[in-house]
C-alpha positions as CSV (number, residue, x, y, z in Angstrom):
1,X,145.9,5.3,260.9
2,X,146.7,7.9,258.6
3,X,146.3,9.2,255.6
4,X,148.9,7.3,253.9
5,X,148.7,4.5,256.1
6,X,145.0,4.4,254.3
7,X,145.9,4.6,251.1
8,X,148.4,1.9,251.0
9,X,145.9,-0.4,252.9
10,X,143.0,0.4,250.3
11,X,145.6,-0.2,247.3
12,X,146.5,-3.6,248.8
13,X,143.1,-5.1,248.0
14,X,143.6,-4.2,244.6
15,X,147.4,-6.1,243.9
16,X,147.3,-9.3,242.0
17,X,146.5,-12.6,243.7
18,X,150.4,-13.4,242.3
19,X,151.8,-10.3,244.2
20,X,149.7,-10.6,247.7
21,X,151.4,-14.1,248.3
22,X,154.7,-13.0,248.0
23,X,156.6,-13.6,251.5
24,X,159.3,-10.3,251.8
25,X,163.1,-11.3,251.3
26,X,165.2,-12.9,253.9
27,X,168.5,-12.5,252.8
28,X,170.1,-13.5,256.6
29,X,167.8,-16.9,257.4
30,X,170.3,-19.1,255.2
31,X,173.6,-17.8,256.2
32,X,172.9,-17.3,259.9
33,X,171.2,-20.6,259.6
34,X,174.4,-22.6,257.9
35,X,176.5,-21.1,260.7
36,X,174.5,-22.1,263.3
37,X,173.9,-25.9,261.7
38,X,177.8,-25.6,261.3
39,X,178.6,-24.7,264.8
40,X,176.5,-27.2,266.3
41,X,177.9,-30.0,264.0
42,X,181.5,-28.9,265.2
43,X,180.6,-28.2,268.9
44,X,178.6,-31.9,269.2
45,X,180.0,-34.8,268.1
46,X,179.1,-38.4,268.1
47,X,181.7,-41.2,268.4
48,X,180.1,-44.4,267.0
49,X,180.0,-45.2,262.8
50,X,182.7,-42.7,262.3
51,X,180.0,-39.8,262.8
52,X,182.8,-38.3,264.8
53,X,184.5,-37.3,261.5
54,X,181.8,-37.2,259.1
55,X,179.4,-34.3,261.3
56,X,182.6,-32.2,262.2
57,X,183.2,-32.1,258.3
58,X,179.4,-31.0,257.2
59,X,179.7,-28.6,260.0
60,X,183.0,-26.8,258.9
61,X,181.6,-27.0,255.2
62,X,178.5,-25.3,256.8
63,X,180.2,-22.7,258.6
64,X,182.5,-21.7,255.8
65,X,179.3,-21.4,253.1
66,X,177.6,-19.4,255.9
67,X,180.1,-16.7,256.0
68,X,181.4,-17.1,252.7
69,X,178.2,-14.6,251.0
70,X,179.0,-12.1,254.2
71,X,182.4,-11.6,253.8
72,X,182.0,-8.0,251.7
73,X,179.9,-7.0,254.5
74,X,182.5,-5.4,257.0
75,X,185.8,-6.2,258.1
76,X,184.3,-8.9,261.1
77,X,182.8,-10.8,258.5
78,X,185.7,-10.9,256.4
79,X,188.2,-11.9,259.7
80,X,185.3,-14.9,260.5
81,X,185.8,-15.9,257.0
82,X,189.6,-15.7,257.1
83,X,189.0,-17.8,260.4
84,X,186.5,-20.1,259.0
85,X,189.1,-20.8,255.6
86,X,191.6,-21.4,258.2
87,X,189.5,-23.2,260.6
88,X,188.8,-26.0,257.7
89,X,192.3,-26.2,256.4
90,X,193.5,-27.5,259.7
91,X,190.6,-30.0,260.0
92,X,191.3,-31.5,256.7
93,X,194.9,-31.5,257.6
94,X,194.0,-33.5,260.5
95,X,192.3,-35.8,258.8
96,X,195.4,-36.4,256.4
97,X,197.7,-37.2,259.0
98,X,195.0,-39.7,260.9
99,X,195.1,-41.6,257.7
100,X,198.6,-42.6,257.0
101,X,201.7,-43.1,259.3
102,X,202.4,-39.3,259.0
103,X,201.4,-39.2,262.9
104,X,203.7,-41.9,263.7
105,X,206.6,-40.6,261.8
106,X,206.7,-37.3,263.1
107,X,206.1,-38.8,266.6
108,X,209.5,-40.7,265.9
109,X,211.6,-37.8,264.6
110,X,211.2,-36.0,267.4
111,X,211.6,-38.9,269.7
112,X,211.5,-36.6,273.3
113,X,209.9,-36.4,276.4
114,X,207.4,-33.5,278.3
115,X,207.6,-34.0,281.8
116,X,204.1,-33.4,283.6
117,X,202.9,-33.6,286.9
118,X,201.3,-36.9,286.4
119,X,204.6,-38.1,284.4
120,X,206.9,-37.8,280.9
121,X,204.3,-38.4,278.0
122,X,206.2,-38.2,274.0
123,X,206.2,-34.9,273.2
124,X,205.2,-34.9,269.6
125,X,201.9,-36.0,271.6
126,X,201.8,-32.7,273.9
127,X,202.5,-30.7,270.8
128,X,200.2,-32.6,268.1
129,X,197.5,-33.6,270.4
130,X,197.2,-30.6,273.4
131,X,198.8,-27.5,271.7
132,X,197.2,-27.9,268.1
133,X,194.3,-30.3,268.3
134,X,193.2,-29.3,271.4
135,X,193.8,-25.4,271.9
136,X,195.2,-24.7,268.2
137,X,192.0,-25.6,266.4
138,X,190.0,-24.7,268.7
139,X,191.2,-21.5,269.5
140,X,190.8,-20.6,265.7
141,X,187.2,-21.5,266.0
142,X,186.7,-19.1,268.5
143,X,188.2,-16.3,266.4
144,X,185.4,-17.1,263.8
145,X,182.5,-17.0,266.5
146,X,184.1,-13.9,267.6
147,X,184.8,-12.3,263.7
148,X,181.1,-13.3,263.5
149,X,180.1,-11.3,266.5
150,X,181.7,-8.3,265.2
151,X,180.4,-8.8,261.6
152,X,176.7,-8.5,263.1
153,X,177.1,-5.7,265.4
154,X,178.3,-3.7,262.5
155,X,175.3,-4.6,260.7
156,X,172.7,-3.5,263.6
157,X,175.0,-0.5,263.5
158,X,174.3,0.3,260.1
159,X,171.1,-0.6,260.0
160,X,170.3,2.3,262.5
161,X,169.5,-0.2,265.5
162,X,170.8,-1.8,268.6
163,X,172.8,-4.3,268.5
164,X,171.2,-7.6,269.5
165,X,174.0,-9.7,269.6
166,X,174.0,-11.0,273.1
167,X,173.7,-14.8,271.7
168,X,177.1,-14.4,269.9
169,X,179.0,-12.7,272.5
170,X,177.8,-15.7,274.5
171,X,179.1,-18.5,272.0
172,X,182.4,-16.7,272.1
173,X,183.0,-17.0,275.7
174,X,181.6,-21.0,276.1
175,X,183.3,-22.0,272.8
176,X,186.5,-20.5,274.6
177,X,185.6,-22.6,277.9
178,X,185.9,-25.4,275.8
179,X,189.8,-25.3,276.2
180,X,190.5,-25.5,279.6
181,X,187.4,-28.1,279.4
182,X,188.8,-30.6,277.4
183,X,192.7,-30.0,278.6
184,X,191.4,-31.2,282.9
185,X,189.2,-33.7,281.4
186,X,185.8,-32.5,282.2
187,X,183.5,-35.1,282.1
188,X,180.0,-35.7,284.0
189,X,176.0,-35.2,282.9
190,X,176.1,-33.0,286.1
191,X,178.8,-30.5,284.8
192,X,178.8,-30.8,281.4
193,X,174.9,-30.9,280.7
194,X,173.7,-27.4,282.0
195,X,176.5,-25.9,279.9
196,X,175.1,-28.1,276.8
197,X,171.7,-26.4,277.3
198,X,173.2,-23.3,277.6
199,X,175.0,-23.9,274.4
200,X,171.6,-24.7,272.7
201,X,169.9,-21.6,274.3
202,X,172.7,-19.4,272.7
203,X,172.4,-21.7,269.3
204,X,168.8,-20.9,268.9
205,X,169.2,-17.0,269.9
206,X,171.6,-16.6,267.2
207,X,169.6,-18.3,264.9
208,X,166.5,-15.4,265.9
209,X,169.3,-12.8,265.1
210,X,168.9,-13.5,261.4
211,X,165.0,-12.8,261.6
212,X,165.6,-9.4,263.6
213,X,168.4,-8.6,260.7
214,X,165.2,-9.5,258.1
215,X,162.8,-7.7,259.9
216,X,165.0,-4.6,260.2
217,X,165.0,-4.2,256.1
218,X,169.1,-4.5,255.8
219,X,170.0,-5.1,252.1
220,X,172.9,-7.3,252.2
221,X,175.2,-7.5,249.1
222,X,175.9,-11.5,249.0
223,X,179.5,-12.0,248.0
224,X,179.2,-13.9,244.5
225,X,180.4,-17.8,244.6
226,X,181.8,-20.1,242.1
227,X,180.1,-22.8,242.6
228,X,176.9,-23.5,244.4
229,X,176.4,-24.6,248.1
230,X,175.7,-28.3,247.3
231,X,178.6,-28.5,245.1
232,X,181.1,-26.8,247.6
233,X,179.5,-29.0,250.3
234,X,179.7,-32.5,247.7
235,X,183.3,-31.6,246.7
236,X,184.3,-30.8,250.5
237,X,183.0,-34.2,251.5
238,X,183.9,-36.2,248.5
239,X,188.0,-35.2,249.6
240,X,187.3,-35.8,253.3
241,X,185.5,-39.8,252.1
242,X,188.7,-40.2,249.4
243,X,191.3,-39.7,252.0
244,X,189.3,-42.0,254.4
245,X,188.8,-44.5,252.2
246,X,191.5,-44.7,250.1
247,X,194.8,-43.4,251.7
248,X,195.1,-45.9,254.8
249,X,195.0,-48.7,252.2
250,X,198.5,-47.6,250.7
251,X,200.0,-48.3,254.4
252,X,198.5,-51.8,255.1
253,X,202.3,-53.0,256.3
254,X,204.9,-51.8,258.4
255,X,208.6,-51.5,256.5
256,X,210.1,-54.3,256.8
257,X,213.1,-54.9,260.1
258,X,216.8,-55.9,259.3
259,X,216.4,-59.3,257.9
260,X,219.7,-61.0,258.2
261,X,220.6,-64.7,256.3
262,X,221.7,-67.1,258.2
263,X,224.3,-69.0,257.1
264,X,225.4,-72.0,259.0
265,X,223.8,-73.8,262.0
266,X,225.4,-72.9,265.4
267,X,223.5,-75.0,267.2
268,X,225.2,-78.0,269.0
269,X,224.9,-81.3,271.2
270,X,225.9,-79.4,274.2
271,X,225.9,-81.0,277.7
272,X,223.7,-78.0,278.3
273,X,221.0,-79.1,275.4
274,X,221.1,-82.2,277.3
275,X,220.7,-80.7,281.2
276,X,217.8,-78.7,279.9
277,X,216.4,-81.3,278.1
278,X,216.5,-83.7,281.2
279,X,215.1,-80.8,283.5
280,X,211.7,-80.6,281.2
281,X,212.5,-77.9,278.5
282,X,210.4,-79.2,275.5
283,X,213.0,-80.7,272.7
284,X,211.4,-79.1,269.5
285,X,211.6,-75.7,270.7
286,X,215.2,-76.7,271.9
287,X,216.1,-78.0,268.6
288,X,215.8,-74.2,267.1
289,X,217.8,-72.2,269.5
290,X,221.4,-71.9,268.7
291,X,224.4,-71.3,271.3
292,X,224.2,-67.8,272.0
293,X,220.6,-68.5,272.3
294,X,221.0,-71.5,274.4
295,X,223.8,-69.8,276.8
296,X,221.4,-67.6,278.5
297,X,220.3,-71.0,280.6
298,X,223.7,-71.3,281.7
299,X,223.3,-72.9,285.6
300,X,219.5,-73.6,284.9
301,X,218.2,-76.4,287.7
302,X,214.4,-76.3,286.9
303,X,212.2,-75.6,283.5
304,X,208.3,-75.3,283.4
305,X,206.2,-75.2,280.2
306,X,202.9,-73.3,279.9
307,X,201.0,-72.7,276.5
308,X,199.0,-74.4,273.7
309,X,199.9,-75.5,270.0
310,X,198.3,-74.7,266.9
311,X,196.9,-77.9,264.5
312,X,198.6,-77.3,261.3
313,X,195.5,-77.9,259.8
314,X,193.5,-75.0,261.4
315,X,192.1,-72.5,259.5
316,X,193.9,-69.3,259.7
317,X,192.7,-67.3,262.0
318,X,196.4,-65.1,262.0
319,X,197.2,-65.6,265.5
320,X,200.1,-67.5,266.8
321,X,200.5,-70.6,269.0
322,X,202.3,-69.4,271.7
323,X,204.1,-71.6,274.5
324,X,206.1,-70.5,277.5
325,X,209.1,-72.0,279.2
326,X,209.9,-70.8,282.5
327,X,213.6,-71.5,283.5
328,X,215.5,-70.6,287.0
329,X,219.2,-69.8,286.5
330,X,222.1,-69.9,289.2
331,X,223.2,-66.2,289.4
332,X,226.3,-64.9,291.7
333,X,225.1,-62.1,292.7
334,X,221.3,-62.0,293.3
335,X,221.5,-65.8,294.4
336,X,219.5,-66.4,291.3
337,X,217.1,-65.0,288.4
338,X,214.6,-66.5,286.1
339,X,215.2,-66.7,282.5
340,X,211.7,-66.7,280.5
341,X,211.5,-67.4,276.8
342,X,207.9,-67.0,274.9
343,X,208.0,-68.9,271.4
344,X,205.5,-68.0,269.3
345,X,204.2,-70.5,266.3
346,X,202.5,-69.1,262.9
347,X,201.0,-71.9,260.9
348,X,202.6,-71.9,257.2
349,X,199.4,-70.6,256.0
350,X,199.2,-67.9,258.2
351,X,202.4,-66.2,258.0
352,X,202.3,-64.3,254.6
353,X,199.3,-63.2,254.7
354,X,199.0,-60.8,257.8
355,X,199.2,-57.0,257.6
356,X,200.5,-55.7,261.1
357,X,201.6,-57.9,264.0
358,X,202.0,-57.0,267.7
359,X,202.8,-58.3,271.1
360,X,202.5,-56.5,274.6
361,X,204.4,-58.5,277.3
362,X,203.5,-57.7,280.8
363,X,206.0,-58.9,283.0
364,X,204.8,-58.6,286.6
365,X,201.6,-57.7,288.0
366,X,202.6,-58.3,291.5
367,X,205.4,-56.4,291.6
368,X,207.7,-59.5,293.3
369,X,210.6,-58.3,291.0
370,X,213.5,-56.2,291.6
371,X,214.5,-56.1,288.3
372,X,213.2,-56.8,284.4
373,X,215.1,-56.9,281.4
374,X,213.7,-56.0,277.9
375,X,212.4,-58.1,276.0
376,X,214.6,-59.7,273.7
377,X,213.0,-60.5,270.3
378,X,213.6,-62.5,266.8
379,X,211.7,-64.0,263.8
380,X,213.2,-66.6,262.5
381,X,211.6,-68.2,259.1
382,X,212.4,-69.6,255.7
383,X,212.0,-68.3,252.1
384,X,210.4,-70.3,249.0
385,X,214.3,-70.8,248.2
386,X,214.7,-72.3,251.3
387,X,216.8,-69.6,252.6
388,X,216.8,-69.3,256.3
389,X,216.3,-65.5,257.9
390,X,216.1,-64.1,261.3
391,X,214.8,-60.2,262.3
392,X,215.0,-58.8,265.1
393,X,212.0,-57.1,267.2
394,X,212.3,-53.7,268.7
395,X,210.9,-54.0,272.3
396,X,210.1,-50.6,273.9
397,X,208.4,-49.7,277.5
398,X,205.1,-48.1,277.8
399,X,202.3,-48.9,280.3
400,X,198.5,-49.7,279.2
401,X,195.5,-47.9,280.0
402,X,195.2,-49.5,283.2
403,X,198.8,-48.5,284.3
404,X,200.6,-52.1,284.6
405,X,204.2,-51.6,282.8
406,X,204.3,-53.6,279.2
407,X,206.9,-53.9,276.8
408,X,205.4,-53.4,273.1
409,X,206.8,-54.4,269.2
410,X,205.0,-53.7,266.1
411,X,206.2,-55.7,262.8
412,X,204.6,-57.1,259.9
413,X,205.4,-60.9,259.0
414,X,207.5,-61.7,256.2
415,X,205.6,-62.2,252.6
416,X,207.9,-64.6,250.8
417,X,207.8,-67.9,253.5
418,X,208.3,-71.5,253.2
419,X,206.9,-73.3,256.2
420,X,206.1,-71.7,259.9
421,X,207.5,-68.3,260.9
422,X,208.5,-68.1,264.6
423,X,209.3,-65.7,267.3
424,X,211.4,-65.7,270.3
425,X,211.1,-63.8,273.1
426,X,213.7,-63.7,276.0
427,X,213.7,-61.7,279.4
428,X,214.9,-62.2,283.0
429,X,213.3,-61.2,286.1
430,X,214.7,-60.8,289.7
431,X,212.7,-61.2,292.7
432,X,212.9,-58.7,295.6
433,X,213.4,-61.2,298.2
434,X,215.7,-64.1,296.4
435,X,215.4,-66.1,299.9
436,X,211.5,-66.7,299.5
437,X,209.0,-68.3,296.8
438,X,207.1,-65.7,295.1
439,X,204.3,-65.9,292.5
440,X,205.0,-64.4,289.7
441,X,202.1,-63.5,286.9
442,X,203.1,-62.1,283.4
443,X,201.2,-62.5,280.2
444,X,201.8,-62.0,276.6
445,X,199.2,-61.3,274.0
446,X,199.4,-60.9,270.6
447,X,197.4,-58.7,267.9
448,X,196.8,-59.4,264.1
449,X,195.4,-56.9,261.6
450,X,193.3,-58.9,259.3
451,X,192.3,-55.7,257.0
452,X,194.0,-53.7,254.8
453,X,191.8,-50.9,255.5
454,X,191.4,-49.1,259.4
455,X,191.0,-45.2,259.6
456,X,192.7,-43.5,261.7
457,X,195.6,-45.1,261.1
458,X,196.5,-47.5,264.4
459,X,199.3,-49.4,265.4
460,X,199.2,-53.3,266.9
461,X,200.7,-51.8,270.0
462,X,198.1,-48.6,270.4
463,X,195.4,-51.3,270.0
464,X,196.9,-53.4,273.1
465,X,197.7,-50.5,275.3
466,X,194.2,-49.0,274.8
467,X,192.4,-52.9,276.1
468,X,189.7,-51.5,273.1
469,X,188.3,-54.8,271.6
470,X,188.3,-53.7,267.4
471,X,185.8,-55.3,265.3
472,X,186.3,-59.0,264.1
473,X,187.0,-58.1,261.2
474,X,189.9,-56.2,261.6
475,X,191.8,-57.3,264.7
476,X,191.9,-60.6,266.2
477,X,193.7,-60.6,270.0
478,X,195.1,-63.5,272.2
479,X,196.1,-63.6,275.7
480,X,198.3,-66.1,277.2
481,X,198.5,-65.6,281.0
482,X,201.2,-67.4,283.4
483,X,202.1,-68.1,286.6
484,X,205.2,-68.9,287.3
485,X,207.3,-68.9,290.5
486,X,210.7,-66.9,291.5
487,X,212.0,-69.8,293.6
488,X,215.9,-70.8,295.1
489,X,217.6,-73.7,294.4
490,X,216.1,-76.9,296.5
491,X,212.6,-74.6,296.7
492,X,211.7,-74.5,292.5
493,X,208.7,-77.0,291.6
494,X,207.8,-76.9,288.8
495,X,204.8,-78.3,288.9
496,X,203.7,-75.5,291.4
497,X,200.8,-72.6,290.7
């Protein structure tokens, strides 16, 4: 020791009790420590009680404080901010559109195709959901871990030392192996958890960068803030809860269809009315089909009925009856097809008060068919006046998440009704091999939004595609499965299968 050394050691015994205590200054632990808290928020996610919104927003508040009092330090600081600012902006952004129909929309306006290798998927989904949530956002992230990584090499620079940054140049490269990551699908403890530890290694090391930054003796010159870090954070969250909360409850219905009056009654006493009637076709579902309607059984020589009936006095429970009729039809050139009709049946005190309605129908599971037609749907109700109204359901083709080819609608039920509020939906099918029985198994289920509120914003028919059973109290589902038979004249029986 020398003589200095020994000075200041014997004048430390003489400072004030007060003064001895004092810890020195750590100007970097709470901004390196934010960032890291922010990254790992982002990075690690948690998808149960909406914590996969809620801890990417804390983190992304985090982040941006953390940088926010480094941003006069050098120009890396100042680009990770820039980043960071940006980084935030499209998160919230995201949020907003996941809330209201705004998805949906823009998905319809530009109404194309991407053809991949494993198929033609919308291409408002490859844009929105691969180029900007997946690569877009993230990309920017990794801009601010790499801003960052720059910002503290400068200061080790002039601070006189080495840089110690290894940690950061670290989290740049695995936050960029992220993308390819999520765009093939990775999944798996095996491959994804040694990169998770490694991710944790690198969090901690960056967090030990901020004590070596202390221990060096750098003064940093905090950029000033407006407000305080819990009020930045309270605000940031409080926007973030009041788009959650309160802007999917402004779309609770879908716009209404094209609902036409209807005039005059077309139906008639037809011999065909009576044909069907004699071959089994139930009369009170007869009874509401007009000609044009009825003219699609033209040459029928068997009917079979499949389905169940609502009480009127049930409790609503928003889901219809629904009831199938299954009827083969003389055709000249594939010998003969089968013409199905689905009727569904909501109870008078069900109809006005659902939000969103949908039906998948899946037509053949088999595969006997060699052709089906789109469905061909209508509502038909009446008004308090007593006005009778039909509208007509768009039908378009998708498959599910198990692959089986469905035909979707999405519509709300009318609000002003008098009585029941019915649907009918028509389609053929033609079997492969038109000399042979073949079993044929379709189904039709319907959905029924029961809350006004559900964030993010989701469709009847993304809810039956994705086979994802929502909570109670939002969504109520039926199935009605069928078996029916492709048979020839003299070979239909209808009480077969």
């Amino acid at each position: 020791m020398d003589e200095f050394d020994r000075l200041l050691y014997e004048g430390s015994a003489q400072l004030l009790p007060e003064l001895s205590a004092l810890k020195p200054p750590c100007p970097w632990k709470k901004p390196i420590g934010q960032i890291c808290w922010g990254l790992a928020l982002i990075t690690i996610t948690l998808n149960f009680w909406g914590l996969d919104t809620i801890l990417p927003a804390v983190g992304t508040a985090l982040l941006w404080l953390g940088l926010a009092p480094l941003r006069r330090e050098n120009s890396g600081f100042r680009f990770a901010y820039a980043c960071a600012t940006l980084y935030a902006v499209l998160r919230l952004t995201a949020v907003l559109i996941q809330a209201t129909p705004l998805d949906h929309w823009l998905a319809s306006l530009i109404g194309q195709e991407w053809n991949t290798t494993t198929g033609p998927v919308p291409l408002y989904d490859a844009l929105w959901t691969v180029l900007i949530q997946t690569v877009l956002i993230q990309m920017v992230l990794v801009f601010v871990v790499g801003g960052l990584w720059q910002g503290l090499k400068g200061i080790f620079y002039q601070a006189g030392q080495k840089p110690q940054t290894a940690a950061a140049g670290g989290l740049v490269i695995l936050e960029a192996l992220l993308i390819p990551m999520a765009l093939i699908g990775l999944e798996g403890w095996l491959l994804v958890g040694p990169l998770l530890i490694l991710w944790v290694c690198l969090i901690l090391s960056l967090r030990r960068i901020g004590k070596s930054l202390d221990q060096a003796g750098y003064a940093m010159n905090p950029a000033p803030a407006a407000v305080s870090s819990g009020m930045a954070l309270g605000v940031w969250l409080g926007l973030h809860l009041l788009m959650i909360a309160a802007l999917p409850l402004l779309f609770p219905r879908l716009p209404a269809g094209v609902q036409t009056p209807v005039y005059g009654i077309t139906a008639s006493n037809s011999a065909l009315r009576a044909e069907l009637l004699e071959l089994g076709f139930p009369e009170d579902i007869l009874g509401r089909l007009d000609n044009s309607e009825l003219a699609r059984f033209e040459g029928a020589y068997g009917a079979k009925k499949e389905g169940y009936r609502n009480d009127e006095s049930d409790l609503p429970d928003g889901m219809p009856s629904i009831v199938t009729v299954e009827v083969p039809v003389r055709d000249e050139k594939y010998g003969f097809r089968t013409v199905y009709l689905a009727y569904l049946h909501w109870n008078p005190n069900e109809a006005s008060g659902g939000y969103m309605e949908g039906i998948q129908v899946a037509q053949d599971y088999h595969g006997v068919t060699h052709r089906t037609t789109r469905p061909d749907g209508l509502l038909k109700w009446q008004d308090s006046a007593g006005n009778a109204y039909t509208m007509p359901l768009d039908f378009w083709f998708d498959t599910d998440n198990a692959g089986t080819s469905c035909y979707y609608a999405n519509f709300s039920l009318p609000e002003d009704v008098s009585g029941p509020t019915e649907g009918f939906l028509f389609w053929e099918a033609v079997p492969t091999f038109p000399e042979t029985v073949s079993l044929y198994n379709f189904s039709v289920t319907a959905a029924h939004k029961r809350s006004r509120w559900q964030y993010p914003y989701t469709l009847p028919s993304e809810l039956l595609a994705s086979g994802f059973h929502a909570p109670s109290w939002q969504w109520r589902m039926y199935q009605w499965t069928s078996e029916g038979q492709l048979a020839p004249e003299g070979q239909y029986d209808p009480g077969k299968y």
